[in-house]
TIMARLO-836145 format. One record per atom (N, C-alpha, C): x, y, z; atom name; residue in three letters. Coordinates in Angstrom, 3 decimals, decimal comma. Each point is the difference from the previous one (the first is absolute). Example, Ala and Ser with C-alpha at 12.3 -4.5 7.8 and 13.67 -1.06 7.14 Angstrom:
<pt xx="13,190" yy="-5,690" zz="7,800" atomo="N" residuo="Ala"/>
<pt xx="-0,890" yy="1,190" zz="0,000" atomo="CA" residuo="Ala"/>
<pt xx="0,900" yy="1,200" zz="0,000" atomo="C" residuo="Ala"/>
<pt xx="-0,350" yy="1,050" zz="-0,720" atomo="N" residuo="Ser"/>
<pt xx="0,820" yy="1,190" zz="0,060" atomo="CA" residuo="Ser"/>
<pt xx="-0,770" yy="1,090" zz="0,730" atomo="C" residuo="Ser"/>
END
This chain:
<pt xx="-65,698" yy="-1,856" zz="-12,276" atomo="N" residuo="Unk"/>
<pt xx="0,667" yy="-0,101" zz="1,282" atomo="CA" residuo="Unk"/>
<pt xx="1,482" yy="-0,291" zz="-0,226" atomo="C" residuo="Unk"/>
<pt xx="0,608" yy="0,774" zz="0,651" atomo="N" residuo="Unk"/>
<pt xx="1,651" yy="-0,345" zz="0,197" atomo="CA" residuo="Unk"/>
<pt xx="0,206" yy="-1,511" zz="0,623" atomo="C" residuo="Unk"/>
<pt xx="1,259" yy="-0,329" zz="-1,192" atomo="N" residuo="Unk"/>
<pt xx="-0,015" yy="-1,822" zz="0,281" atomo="CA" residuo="Unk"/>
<pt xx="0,719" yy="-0,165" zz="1,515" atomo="C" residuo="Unk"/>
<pt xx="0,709" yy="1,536" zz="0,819" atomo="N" residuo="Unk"/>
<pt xx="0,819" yy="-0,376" zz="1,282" atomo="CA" residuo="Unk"/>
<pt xx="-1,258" yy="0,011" zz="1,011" atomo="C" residuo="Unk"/>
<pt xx="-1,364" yy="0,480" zz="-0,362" atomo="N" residuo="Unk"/>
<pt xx="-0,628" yy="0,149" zz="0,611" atomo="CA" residuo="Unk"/>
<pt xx="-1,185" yy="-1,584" zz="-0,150" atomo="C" residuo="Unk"/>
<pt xx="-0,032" yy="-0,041" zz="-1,137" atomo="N" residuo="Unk"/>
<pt xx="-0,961" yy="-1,651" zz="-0,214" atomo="CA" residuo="Unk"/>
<pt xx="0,571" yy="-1,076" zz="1,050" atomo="C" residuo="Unk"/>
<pt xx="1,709" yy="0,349" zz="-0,287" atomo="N" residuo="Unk"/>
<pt xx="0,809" yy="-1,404" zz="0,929" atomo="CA" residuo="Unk"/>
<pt xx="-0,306" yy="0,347" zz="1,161" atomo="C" residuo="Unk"/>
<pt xx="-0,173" yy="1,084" zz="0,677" atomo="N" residuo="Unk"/>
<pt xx="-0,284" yy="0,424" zz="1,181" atomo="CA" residuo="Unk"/>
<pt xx="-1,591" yy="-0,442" zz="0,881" atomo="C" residuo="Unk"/>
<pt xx="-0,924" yy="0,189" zz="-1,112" atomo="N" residuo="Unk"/>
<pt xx="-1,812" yy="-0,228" zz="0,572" atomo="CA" residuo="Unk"/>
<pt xx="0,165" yy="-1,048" zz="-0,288" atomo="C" residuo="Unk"/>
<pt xx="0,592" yy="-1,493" zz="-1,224" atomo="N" residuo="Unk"/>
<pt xx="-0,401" yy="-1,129" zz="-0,236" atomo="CA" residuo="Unk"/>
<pt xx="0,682" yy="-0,552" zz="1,179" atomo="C" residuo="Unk"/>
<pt xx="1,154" yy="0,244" zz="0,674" atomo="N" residuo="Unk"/>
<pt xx="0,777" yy="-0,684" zz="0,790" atomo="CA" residuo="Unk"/>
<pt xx="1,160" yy="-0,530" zz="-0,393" atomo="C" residuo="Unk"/>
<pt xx="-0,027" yy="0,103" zz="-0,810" atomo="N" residuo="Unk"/>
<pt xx="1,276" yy="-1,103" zz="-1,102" atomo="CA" residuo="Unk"/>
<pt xx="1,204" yy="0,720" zz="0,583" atomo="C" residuo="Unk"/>
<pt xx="-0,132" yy="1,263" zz="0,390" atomo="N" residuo="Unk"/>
<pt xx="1,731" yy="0,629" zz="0,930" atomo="CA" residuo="Unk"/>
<pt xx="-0,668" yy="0,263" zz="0,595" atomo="C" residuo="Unk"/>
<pt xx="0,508" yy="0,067" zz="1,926" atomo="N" residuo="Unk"/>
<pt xx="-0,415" yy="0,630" zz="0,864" atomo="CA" residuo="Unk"/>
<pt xx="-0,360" yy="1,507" zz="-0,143" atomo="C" residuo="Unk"/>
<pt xx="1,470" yy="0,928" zz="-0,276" atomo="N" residuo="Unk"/>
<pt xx="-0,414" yy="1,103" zz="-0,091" atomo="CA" residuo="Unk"/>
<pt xx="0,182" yy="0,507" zz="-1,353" atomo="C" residuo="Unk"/>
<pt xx="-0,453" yy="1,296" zz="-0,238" atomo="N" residuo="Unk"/>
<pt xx="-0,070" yy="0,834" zz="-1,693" atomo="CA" residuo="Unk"/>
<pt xx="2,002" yy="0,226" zz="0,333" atomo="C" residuo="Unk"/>
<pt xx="0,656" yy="0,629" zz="0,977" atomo="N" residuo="Unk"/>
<pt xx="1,388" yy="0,030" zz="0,038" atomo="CA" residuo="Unk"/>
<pt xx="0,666" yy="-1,381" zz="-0,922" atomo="C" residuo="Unk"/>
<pt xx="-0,380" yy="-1,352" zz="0,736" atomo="N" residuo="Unk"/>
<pt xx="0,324" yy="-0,583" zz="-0,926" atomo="CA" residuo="Unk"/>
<pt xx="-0,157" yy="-0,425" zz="-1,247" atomo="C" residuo="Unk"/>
<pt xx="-1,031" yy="-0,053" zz="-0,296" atomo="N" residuo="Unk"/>
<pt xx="-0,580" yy="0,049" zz="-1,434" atomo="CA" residuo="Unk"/>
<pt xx="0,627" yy="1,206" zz="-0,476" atomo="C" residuo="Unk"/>
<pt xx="0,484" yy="1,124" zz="0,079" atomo="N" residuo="Unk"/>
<pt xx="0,226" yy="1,116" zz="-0,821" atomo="CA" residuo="Unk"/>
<pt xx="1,864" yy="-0,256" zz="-0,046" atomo="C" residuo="Unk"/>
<pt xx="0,683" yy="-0,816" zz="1,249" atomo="N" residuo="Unk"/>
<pt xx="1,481" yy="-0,312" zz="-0,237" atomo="CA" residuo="Unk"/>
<pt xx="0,293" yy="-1,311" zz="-1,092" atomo="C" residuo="Unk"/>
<pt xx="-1,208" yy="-0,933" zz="0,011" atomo="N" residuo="Unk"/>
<pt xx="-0,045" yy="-0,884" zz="-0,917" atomo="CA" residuo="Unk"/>
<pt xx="-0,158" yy="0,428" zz="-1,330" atomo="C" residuo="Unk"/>
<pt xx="-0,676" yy="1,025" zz="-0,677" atomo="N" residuo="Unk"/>
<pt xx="-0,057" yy="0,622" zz="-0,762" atomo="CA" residuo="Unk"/>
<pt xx="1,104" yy="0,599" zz="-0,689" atomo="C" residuo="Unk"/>
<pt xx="0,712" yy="0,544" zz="0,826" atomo="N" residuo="Unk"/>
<pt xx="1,474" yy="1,310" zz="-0,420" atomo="CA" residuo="Unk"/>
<pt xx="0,867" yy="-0,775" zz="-0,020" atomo="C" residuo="Unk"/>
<pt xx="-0,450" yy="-1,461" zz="0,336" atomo="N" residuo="Unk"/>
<pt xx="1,409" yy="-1,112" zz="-0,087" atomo="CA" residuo="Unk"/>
<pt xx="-0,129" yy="-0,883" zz="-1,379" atomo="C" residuo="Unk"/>
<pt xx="-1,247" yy="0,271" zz="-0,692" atomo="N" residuo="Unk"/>
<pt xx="-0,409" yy="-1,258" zz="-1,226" atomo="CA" residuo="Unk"/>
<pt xx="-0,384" yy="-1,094" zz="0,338" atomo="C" residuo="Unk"/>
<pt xx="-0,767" yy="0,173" zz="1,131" atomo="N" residuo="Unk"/>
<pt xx="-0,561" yy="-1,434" zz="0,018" atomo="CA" residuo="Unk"/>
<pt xx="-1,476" yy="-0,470" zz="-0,422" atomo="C" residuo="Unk"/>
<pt xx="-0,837" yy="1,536" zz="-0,486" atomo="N" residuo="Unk"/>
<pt xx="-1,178" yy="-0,549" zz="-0,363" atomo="CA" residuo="Unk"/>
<pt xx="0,067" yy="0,779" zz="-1,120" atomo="C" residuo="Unk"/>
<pt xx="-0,831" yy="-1,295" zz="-0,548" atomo="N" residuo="Unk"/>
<pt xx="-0,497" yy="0,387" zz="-2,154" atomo="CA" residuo="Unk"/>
<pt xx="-1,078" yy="-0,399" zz="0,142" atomo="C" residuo="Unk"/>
<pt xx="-1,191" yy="0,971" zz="-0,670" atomo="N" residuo="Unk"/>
<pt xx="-1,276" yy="0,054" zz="-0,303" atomo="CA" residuo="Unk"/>
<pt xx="0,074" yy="-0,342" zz="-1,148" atomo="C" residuo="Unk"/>
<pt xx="-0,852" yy="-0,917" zz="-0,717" atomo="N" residuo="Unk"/>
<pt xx="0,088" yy="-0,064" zz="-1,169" atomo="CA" residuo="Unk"/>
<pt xx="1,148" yy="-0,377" zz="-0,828" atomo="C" residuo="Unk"/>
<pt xx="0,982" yy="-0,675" zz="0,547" atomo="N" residuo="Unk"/>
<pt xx="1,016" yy="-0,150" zz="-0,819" atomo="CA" residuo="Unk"/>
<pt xx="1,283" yy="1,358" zz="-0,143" atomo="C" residuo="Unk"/>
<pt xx="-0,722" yy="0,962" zz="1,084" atomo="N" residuo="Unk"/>
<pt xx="0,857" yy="0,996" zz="-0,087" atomo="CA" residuo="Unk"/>
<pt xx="0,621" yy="0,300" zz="1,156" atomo="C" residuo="Unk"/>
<pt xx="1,008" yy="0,568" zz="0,308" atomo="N" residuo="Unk"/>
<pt xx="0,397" yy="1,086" zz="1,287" atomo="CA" residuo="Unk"/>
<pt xx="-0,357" yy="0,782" zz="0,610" atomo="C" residuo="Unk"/>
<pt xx="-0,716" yy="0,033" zz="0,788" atomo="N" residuo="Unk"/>
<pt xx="-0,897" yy="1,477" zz="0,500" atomo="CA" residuo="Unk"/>
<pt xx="1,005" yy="0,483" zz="1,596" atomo="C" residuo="Unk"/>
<pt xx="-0,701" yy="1,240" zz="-0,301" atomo="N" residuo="Unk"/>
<pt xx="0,172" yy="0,787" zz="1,598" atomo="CA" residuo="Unk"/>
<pt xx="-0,750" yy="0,205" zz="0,658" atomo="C" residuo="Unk"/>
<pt xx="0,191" yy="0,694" zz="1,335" atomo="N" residuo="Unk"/>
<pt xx="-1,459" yy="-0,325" zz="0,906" atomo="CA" residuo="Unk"/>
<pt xx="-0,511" yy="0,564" zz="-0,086" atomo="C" residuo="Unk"/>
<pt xx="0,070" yy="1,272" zz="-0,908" atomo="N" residuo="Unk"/>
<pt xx="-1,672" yy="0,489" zz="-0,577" atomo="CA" residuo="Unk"/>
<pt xx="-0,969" yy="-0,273" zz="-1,022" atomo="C" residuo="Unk"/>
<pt xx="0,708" yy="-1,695" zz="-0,740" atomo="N" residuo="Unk"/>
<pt xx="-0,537" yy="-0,152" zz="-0,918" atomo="CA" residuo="Unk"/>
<pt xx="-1,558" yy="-0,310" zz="0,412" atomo="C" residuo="Unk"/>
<pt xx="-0,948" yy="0,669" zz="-0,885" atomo="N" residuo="Unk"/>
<pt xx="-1,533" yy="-0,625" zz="0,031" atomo="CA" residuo="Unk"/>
<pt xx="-0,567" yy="-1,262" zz="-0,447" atomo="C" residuo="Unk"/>
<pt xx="-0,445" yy="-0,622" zz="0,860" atomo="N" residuo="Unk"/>
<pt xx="-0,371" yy="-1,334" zz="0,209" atomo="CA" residuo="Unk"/>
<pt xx="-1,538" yy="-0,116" zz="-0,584" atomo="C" residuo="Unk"/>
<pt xx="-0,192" yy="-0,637" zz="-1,128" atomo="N" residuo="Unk"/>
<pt xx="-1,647" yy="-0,270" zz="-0,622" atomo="CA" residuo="Unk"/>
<pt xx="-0,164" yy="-1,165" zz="0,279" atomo="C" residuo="Unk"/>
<pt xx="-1,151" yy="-0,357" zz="0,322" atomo="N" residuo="Unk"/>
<pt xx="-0,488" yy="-1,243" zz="-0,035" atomo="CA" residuo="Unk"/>
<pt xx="0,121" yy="-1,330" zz="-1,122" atomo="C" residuo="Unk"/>
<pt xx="0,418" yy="-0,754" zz="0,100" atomo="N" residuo="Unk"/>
<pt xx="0,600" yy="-0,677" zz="-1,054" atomo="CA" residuo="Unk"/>
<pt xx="1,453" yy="-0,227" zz="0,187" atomo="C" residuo="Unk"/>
<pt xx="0,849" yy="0,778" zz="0,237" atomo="N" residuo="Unk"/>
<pt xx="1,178" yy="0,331" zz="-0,253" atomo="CA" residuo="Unk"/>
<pt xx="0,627" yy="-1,466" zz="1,150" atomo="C" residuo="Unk"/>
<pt xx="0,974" yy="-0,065" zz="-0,905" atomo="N" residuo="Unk"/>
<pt xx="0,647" yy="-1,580" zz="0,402" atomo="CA" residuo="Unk"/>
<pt xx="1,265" yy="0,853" zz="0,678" atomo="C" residuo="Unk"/>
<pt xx="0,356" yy="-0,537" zz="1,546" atomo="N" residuo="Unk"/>
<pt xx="1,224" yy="0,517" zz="0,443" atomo="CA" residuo="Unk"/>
<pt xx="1,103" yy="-1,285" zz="0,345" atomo="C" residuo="Unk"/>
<pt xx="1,042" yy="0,512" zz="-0,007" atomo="N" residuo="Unk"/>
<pt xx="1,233" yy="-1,219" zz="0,608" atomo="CA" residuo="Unk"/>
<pt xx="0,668" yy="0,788" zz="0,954" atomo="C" residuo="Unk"/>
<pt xx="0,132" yy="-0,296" zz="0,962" atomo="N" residuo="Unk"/>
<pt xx="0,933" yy="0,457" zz="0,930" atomo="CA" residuo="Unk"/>
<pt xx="1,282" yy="-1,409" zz="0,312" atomo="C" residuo="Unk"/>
<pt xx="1,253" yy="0,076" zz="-0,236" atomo="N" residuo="Unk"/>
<pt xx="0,929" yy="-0,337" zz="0,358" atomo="CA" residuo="Unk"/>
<pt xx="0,620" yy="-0,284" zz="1,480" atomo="C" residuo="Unk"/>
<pt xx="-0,248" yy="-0,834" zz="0,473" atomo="N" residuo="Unk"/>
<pt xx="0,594" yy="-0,241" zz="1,907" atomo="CA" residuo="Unk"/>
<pt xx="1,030" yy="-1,009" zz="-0,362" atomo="C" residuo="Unk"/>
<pt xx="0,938" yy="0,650" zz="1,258" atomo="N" residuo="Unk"/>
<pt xx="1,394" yy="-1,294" zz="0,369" atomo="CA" residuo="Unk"/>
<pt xx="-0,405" yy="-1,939" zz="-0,645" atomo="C" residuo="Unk"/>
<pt xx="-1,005" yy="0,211" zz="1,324" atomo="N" residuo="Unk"/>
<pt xx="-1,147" yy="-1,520" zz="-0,632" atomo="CA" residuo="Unk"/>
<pt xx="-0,530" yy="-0,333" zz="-1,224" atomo="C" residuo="Unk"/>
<pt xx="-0,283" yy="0,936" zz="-1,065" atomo="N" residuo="Unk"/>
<pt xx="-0,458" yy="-0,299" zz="-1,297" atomo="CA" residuo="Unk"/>
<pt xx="-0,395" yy="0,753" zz="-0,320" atomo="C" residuo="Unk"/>
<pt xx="-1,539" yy="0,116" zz="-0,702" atomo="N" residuo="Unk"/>
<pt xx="-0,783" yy="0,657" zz="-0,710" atomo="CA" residuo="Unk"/>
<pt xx="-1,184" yy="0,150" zz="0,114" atomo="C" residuo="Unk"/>
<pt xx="-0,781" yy="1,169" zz="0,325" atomo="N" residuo="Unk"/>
<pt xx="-1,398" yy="-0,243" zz="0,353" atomo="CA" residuo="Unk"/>
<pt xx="-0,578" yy="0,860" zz="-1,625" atomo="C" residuo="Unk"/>
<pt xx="-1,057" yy="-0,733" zz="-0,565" atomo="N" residuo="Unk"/>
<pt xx="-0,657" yy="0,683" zz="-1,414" atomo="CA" residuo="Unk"/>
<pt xx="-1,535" yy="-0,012" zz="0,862" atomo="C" residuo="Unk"/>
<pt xx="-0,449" yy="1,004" zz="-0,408" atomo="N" residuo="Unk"/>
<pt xx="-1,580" yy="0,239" zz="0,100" atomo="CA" residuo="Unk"/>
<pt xx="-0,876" yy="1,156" zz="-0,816" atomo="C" residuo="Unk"/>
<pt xx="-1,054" yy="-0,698" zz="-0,114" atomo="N" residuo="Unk"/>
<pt xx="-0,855" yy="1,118" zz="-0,606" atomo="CA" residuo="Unk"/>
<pt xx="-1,006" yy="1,269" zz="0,489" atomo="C" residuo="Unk"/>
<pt xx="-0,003" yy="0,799" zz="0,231" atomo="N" residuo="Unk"/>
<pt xx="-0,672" yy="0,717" zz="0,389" atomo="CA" residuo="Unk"/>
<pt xx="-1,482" yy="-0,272" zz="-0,194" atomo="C" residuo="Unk"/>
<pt xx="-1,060" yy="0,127" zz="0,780" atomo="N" residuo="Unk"/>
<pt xx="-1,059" yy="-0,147" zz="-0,312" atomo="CA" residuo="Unk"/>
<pt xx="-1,128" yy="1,318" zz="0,077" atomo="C" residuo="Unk"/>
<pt xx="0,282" yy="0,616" zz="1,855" atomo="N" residuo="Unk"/>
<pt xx="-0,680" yy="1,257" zz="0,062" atomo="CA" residuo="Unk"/>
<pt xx="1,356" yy="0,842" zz="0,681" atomo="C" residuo="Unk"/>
<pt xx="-0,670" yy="1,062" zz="-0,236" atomo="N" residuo="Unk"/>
<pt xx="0,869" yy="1,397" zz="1,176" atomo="CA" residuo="Unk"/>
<pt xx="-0,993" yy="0,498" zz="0,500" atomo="C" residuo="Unk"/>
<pt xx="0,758" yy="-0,197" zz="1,826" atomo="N" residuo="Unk"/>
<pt xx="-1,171" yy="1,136" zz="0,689" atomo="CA" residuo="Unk"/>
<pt xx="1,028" yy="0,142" zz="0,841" atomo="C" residuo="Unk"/>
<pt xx="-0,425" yy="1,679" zz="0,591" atomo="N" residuo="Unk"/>
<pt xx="0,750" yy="0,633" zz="0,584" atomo="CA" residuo="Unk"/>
<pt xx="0,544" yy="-0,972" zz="1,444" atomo="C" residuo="Unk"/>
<pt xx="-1,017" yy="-0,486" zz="0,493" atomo="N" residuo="Unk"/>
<pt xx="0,364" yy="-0,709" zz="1,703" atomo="CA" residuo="Unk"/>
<pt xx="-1,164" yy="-1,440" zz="-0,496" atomo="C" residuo="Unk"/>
<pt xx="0,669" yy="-0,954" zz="0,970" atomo="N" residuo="Unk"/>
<pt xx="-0,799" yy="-1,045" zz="-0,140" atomo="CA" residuo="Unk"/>
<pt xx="0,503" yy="-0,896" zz="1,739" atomo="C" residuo="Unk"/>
<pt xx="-1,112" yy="-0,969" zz="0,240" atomo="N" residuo="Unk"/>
<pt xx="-0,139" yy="-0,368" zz="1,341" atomo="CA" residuo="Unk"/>
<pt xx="1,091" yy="-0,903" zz="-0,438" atomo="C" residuo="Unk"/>
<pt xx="0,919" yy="-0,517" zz="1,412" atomo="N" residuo="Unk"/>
<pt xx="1,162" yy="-1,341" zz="-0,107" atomo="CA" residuo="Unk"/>
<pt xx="-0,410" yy="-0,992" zz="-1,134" atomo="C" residuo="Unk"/>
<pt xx="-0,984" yy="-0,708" zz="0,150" atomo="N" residuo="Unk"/>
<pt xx="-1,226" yy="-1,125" zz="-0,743" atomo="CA" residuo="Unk"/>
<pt xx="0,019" yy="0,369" zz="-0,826" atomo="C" residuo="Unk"/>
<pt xx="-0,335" yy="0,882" zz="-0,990" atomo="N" residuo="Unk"/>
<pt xx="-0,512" yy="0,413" zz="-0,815" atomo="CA" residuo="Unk"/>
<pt xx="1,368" yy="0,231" zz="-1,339" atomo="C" residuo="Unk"/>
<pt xx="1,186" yy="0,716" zz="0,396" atomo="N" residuo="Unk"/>
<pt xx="0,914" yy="0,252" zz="-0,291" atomo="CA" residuo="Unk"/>
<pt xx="0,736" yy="-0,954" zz="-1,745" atomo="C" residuo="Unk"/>
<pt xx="-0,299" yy="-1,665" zz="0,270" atomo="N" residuo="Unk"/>
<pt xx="0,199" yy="-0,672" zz="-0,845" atomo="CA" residuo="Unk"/>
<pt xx="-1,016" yy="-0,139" zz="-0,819" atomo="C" residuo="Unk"/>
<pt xx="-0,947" yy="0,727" zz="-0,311" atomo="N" residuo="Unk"/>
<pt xx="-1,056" yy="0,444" zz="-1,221" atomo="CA" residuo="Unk"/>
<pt xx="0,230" yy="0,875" zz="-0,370" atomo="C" residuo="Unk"/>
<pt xx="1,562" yy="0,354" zz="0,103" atomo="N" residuo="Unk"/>
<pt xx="0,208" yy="1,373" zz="-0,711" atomo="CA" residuo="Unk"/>
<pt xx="0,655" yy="-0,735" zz="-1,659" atomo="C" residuo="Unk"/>
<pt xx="0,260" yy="-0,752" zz="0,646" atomo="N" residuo="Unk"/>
<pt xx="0,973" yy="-0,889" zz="-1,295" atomo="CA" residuo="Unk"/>
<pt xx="0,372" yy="-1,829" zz="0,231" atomo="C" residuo="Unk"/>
<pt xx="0,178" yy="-0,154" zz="-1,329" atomo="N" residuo="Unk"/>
<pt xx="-0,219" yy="-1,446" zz="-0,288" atomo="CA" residuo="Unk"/>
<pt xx="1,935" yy="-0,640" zz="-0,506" atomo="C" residuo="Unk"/>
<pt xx="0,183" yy="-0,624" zz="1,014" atomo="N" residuo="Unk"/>
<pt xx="1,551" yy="-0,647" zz="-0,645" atomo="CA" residuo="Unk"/>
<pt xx="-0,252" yy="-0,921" zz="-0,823" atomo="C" residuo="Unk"/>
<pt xx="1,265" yy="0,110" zz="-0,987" atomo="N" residuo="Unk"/>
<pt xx="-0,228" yy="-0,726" zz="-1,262" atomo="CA" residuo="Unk"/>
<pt xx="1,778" yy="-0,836" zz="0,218" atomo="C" residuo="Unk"/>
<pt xx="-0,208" yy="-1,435" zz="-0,447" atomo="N" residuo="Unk"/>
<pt xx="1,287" yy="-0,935" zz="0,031" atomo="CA" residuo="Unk"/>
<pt xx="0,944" yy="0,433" zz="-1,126" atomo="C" residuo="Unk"/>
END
């Protein structure tokens, strides 16, 4: 799954627009790396996204295409 699209079903950005401008700006590294918003997202894969406010790190746990409001934060696990 495309990571503009994970930020999009987990909730973590409202929309994939933003998740994909956060992207083309450097604000998210998978893995210790730089990605773009088509990078593919595996399970496991540790992300950081960069905000004004700080830093959000999390791990991926599942990908699914759509998930209910509730449900959304079993997509992934934040790590301190």
């Amino acid at each position: 799954m495309r990571i503009d699209k994970f930020l999009k079903v987990s909730r973590i950005l409202k929309r994939r627009t933003v998740a994909r401008e956060a992207a083309d700006a450097g604000k998210i590294a998978v893995n210790g790396k730089e990605v773009k918003p088509a990078y593919r997202l595996k399970t496991g894969d540790v992300v950081e996204i960069t905000f004004s406010s700080g830093t959000l790190r999390f791990r991926v746990l599942e990908l699914r295409e759509t998930v209910k409001k509730d449900e959304a934060q079993n997509l992934y696990e934040v790590l301190s």
